[in-house]
C-alpha positions as CSV (number, residue, x, y, z in Angstrom):
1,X,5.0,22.0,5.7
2,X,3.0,25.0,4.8
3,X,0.0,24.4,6.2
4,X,-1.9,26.9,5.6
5,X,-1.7,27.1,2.0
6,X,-5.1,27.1,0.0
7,X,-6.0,25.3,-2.7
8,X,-6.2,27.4,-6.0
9,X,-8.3,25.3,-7.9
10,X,-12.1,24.7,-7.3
11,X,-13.5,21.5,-7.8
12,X,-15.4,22.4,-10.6
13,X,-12.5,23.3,-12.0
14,X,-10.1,20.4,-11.2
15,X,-13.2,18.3,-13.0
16,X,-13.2,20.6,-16.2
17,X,-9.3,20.2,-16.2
18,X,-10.0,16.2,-15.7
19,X,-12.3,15.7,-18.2
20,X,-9.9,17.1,-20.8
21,X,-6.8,15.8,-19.6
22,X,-7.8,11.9,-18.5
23,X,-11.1,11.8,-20.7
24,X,-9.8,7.9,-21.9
25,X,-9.9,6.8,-17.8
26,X,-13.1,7.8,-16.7
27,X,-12.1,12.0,-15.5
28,X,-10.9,13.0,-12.3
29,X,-8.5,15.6,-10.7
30,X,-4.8,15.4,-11.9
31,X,-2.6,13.8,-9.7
32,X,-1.8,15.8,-6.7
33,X,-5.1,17.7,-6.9
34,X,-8.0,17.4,-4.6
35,X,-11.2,15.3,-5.8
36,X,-13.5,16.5,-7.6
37,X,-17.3,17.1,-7.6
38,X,-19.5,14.2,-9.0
39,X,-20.2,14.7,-12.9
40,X,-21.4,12.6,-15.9
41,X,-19.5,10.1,-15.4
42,X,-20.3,9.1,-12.1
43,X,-23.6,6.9,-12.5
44,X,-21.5,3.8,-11.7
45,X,-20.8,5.0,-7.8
46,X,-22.6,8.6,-7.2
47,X,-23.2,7.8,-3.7
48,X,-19.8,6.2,-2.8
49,X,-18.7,8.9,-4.9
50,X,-19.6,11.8,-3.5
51,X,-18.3,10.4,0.3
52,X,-14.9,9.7,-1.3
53,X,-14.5,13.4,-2.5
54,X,-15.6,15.1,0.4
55,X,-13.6,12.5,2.3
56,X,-10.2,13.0,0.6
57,X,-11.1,17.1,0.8
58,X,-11.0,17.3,4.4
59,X,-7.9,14.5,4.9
60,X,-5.6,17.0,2.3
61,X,-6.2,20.4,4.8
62,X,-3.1,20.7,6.4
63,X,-5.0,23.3,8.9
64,X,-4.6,21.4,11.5
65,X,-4.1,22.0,15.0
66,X,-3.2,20.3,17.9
67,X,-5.6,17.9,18.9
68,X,-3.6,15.2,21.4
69,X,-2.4,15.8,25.0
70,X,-2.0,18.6,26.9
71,X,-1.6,17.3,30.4
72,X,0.1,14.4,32.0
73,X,3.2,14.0,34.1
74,X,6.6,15.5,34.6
75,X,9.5,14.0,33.3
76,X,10.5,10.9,34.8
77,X,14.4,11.4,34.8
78,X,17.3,9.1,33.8
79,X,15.2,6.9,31.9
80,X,16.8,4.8,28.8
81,X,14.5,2.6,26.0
82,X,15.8,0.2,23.5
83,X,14.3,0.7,19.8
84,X,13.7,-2.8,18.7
85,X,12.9,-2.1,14.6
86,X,11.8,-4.6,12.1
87,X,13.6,-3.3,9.9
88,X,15.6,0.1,9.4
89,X,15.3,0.0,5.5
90,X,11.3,0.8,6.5
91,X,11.2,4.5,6.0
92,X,8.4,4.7,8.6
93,X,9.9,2.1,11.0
94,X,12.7,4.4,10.4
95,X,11.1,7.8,10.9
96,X,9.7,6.7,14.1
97,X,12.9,6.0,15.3
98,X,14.2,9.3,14.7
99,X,11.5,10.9,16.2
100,X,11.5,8.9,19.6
101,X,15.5,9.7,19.6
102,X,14.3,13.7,19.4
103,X,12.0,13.2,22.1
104,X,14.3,11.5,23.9
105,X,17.2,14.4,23.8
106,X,14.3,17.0,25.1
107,X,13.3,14.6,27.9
108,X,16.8,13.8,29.1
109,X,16.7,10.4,28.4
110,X,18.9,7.7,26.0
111,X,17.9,5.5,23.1
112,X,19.4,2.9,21.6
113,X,18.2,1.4,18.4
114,X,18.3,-2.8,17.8
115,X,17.8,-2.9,13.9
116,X,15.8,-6.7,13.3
117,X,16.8,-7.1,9.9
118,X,13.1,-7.8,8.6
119,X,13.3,-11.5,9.4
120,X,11.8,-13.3,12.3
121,X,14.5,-14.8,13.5
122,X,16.5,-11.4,13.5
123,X,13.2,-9.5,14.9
124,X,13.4,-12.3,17.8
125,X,17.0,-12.0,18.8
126,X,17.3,-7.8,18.3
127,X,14.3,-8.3,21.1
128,X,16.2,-11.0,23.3
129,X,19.6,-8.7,23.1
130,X,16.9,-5.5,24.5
131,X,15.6,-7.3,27.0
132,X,19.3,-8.3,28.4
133,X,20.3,-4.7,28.5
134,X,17.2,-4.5,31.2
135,X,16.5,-1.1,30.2
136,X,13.6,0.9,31.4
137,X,11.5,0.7,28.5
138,X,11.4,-1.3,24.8
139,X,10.0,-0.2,21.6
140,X,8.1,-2.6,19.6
141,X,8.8,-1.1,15.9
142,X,7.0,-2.4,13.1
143,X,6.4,-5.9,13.8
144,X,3.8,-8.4,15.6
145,X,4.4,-9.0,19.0
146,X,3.2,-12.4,19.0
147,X,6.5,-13.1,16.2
148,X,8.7,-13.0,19.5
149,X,5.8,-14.4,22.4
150,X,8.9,-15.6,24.1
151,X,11.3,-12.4,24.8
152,X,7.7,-10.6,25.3
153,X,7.0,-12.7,28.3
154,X,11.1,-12.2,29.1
155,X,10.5,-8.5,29.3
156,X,7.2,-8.6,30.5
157,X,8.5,-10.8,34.1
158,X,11.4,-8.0,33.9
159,X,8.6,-5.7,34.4
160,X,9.7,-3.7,31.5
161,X,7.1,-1.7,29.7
162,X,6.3,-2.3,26.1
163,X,4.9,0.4,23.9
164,X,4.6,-0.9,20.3
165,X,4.5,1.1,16.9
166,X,2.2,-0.6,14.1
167,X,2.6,-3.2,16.6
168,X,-0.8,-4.5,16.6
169,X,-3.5,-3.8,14.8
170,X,-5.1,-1.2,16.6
171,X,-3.9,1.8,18.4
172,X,-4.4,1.5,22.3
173,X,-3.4,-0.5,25.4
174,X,-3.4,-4.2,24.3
175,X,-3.0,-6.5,27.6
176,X,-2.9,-10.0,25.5
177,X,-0.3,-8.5,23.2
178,X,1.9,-7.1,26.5
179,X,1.8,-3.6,25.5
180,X,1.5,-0.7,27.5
181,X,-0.1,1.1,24.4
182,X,0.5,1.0,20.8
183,X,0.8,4.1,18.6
184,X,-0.7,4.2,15.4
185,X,-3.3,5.6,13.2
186,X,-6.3,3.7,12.7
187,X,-5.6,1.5,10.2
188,X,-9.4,1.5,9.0
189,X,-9.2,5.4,8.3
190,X,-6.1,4.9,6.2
191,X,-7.3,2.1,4.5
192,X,-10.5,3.9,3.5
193,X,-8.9,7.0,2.4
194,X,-6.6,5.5,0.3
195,X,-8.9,3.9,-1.7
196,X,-11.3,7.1,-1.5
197,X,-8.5,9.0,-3.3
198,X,-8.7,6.7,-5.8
199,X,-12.4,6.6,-6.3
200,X,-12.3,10.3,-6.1
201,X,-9.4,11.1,-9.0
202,X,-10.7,8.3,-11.2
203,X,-14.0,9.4,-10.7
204,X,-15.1,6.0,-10.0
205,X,-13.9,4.1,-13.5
206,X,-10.3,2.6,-12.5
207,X,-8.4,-0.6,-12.7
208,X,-6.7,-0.9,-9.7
209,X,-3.4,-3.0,-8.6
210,X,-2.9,-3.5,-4.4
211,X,0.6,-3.8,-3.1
212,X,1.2,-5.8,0.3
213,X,3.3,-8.0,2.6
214,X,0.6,-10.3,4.4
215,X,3.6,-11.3,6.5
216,X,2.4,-8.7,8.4
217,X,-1.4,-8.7,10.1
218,X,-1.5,-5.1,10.3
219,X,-0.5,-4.5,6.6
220,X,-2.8,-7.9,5.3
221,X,-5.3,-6.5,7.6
222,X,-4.9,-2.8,5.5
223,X,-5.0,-4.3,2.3
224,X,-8.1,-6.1,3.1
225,X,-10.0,-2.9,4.0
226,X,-8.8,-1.2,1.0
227,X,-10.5,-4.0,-1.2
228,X,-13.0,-3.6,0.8
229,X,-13.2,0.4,0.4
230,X,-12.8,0.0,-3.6
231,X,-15.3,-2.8,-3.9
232,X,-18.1,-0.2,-2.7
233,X,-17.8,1.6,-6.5
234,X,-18.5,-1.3,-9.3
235,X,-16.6,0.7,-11.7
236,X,-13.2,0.6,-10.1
237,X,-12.1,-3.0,-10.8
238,X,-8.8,-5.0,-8.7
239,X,-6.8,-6.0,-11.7
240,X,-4.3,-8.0,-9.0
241,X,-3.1,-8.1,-5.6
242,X,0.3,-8.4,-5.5
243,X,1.7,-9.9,-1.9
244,X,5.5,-9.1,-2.1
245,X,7.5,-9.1,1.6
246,X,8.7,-5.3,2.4
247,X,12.5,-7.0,2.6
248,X,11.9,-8.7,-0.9
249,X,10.5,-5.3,-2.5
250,X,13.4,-4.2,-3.8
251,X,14.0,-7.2,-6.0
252,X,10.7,-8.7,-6.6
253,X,9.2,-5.2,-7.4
254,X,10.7,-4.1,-10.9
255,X,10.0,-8.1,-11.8
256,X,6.3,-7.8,-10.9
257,X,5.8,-4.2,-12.5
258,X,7.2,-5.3,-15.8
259,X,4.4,-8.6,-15.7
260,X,1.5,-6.0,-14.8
261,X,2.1,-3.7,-17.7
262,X,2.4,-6.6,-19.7
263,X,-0.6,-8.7,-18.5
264,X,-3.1,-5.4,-18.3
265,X,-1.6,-2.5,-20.4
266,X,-3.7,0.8,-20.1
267,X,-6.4,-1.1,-18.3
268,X,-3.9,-0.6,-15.1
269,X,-4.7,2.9,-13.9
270,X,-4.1,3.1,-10.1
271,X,-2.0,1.6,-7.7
272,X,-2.4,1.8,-3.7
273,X,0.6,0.2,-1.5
274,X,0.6,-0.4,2.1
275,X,4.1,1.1,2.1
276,X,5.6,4.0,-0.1
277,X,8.6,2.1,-0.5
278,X,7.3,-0.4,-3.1
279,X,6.8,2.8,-5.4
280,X,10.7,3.8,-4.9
281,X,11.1,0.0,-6.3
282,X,8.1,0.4,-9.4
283,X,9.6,3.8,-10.7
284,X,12.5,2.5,-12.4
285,X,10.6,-0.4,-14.2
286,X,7.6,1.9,-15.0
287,X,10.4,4.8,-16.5
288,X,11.7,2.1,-18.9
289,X,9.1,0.7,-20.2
290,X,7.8,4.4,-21.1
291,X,5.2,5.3,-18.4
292,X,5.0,9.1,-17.8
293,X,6.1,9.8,-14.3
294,X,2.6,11.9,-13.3
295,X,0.7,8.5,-14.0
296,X,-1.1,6.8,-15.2
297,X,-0.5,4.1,-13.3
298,X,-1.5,7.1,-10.4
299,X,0.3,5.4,-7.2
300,X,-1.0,6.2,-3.7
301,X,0.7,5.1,-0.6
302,X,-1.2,4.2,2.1
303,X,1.8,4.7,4.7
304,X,4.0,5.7,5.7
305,X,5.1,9.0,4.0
306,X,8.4,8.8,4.1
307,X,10.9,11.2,2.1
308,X,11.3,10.0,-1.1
309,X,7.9,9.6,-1.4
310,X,7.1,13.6,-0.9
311,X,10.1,13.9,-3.2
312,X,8.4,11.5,-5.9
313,X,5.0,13.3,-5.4
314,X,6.5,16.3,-5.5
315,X,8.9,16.0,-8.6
316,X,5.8,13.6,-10.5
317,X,7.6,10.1,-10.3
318,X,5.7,7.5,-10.0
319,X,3.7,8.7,-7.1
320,X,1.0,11.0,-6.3
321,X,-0.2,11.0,-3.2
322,X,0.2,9.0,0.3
323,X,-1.4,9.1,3.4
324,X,1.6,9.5,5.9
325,X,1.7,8.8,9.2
326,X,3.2,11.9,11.2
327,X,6.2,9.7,11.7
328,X,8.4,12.2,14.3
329,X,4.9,13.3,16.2
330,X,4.3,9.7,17.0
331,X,8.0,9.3,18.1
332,X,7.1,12.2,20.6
333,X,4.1,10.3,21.7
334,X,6.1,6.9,21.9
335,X,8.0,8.5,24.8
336,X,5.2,10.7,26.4
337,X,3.5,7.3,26.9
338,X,6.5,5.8,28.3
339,X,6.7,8.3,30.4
340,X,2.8,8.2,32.1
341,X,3.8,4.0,32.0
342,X,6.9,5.3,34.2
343,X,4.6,7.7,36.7
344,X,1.9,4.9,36.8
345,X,-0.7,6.9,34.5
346,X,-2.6,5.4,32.0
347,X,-1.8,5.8,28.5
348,X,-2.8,9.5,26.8
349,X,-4.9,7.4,24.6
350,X,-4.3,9.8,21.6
351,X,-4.9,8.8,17.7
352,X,-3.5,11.1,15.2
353,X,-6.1,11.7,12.6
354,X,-5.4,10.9,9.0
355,X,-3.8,13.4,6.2
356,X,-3.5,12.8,2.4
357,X,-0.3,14.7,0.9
358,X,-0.3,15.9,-2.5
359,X,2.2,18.0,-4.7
360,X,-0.2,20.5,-4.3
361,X,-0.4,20.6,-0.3
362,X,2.8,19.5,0.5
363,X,4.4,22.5,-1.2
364,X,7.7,20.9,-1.2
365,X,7.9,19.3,2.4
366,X,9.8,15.9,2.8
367,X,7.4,14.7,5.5
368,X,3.8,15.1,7.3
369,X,4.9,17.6,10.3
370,X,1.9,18.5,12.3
371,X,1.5,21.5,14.2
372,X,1.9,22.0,18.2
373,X,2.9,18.7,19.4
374,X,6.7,19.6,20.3
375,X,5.4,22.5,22.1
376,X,2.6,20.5,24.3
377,X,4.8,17.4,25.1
378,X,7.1,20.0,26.3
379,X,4.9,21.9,28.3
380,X,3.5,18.7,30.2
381,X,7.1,17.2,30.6
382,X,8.0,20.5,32.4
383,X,8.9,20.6,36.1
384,X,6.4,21.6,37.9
385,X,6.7,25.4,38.2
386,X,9.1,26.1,35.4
């Protein structure tokens, strides 16, 4: 990620550029550039205008520094988790894996990774087959705790420590769920930039469609706020809400893109998911029924920033933007706050704060890669004196 690459274009001129360009859909930046100022055609929203633009202006600086922990305890040696993943074909569920197995090499401990399946009953015995191994820590990946109550109160009489990821629906310790903390970023600030970025390209005149799987509280509970977000500028209308189940996207998908073109036509100018993946399922329906591939429909993920997404944003396919979680960094934290569960610390209590990725800010990266969180876990996993 280059982050420290300045944007070229001023938003005066990404709105004279807009104008031209999208003048039949209400203005706005092209896909992949920041939002711009409030013009003309802004009387709709000004207010909620304006906050989205200079919302989605600071999430897209990728000047970041290191903002999380820089103390805590040594390494705990000859530790070993268990992964438990809802499912391994979600990029983010996926991505976090990787990064905890990273962290896990520079610690000195071993990871193993129970892959769920992305049904309940497959979630519930990938947990019971974790909590048999008795190993010193388990990773709740993706899913509701309260799905597998049973092996959670199993692991929790084991005394093994729980640290969930998108586990619950807010990041923190969470004593009723049984976690010793659960990483995440707050799903409120990804909810609300989402839909800011749409505001802010469409320049407050869109038609909107939401993807979601309400299977899942935290992503019903994300879906919610972006109507919620949206529903603060009259001029950017929900066309539909389209509730397909992340294991079921790649089938139902191209079915239900093919019915929205149909049913709403030109009207359909933005989409937001609460997962990139269901835009790797869209782009081949929206490439043969003629759609150009830099929008519209302009898609913006709301999580998790997996590869292909950057590569779709990148190559304008089907996607512009996503807000990604910084899927390896919050593997590195998954461990760190294993390890303060393992010295009897608190948890670090650390929230990433939230990015929007663009072709123009990415710069060709394949994922959101923060700055100085390698180095600081490092330093405070250090023996003391080295």
């Amino acid at each position: 990620m280059h982050r420290n690459h300045q944007a070229t274009l001023t938003a005066s001129a990404l709105l004279g550029a807009a104008v031209t360009l999208l003048a039949g859909c209400g203005g706005g930046p092209p896909p992949g550039g920041g939002p711009s100022s409030p013009g003309p055609s802004s009387a709709g929203c000004p207010a909620a205008l304006a906050k989205a633009a200079a919302a989605v202006r600071r999430a897209e600086s990728t000047d970041a520094t290191w903002t999380g922990p820089t103390t805590g305890p040594a390494a705990v040696p000859g530790k070993n988790l268990v992964y438990v993943a809802q499912t391994m074909t979600n990029p983010g569920v996926a991505g976090v894996a990787k990064g905890v197995q990273e962290a896990a090499d520079a610690i000195g401990w071993q990871v193993r990774v129970i892959d769920g399946g992305g049904t309940p009953a497959g979630i519930q015995a990938a947990l019971s087959q974790a909590v048999t191994l008795k190993p010193s820590g388990i990773v709740i990946g993706g899913f509701d705790p309260e799905l597998t109550s049973q092996q959670v109160a199993q692991a929790r009489a084991a005394h093994i420590p729980l640290v969930g990821w998108h586990a619950v629906g807010s990041p923190g310790p969470d004593e009723s769920a049984g976690l010793f903390t659960n990483v995440t970023t707050k799903v409120e600030d990804v909810a609300r930039i989402s839909a800011d970025w749409i505001i802010a390209r469409s320049h407050g005149d869109a038609g909107v469609v939401v993807f979601t799987d309400d299977s899942i509280p935290f992503a019903r509970n994300k879906s919610a706020l972006i109507k919620k977000e949206l529903a603060g500028c009259p001029g950017v209308r929900l066309l539909a809400y389209e509730n397909i189940p992340i294991p079921d996207a790649g089938s139902r998908t191209p079915q239900e893109i093919s019915s929205l073109l149909a049913r709403f036509g030109d009207r359909w100018t933005d989409s937001v998911a609460i997962n990139d993946l269901y835009f790797a399922d869209a782009a081949p329906a929206l490439r043969a029924a003629g759609a150009p591939g830099s929008g519209p429909p302009f898609n913006i993920g709301a999580g998790d920033g997996d590869p292909s997404a950057f590569q779709r944003i990148g190559s304008g396919q089907y996607q512009a933007a996503t807000v990604p979680e910084p899927l390896s960094q919050q593997g590195w934290q998954i461990v760190d706050e294993f390890n303060r569960a393992f010295a009897g610390r608190p948890a670090s209590g650390y929230v990433a704060p939230v990015h929007v990725a663009t072709s123009a800010n990415s710069r060709g990266a394949t994922s959101w890669d923060p700055s100085g969180y390698r180095e600081a876990y490092r330093r405070i996993w250090a023996p003391p004196g080295s």
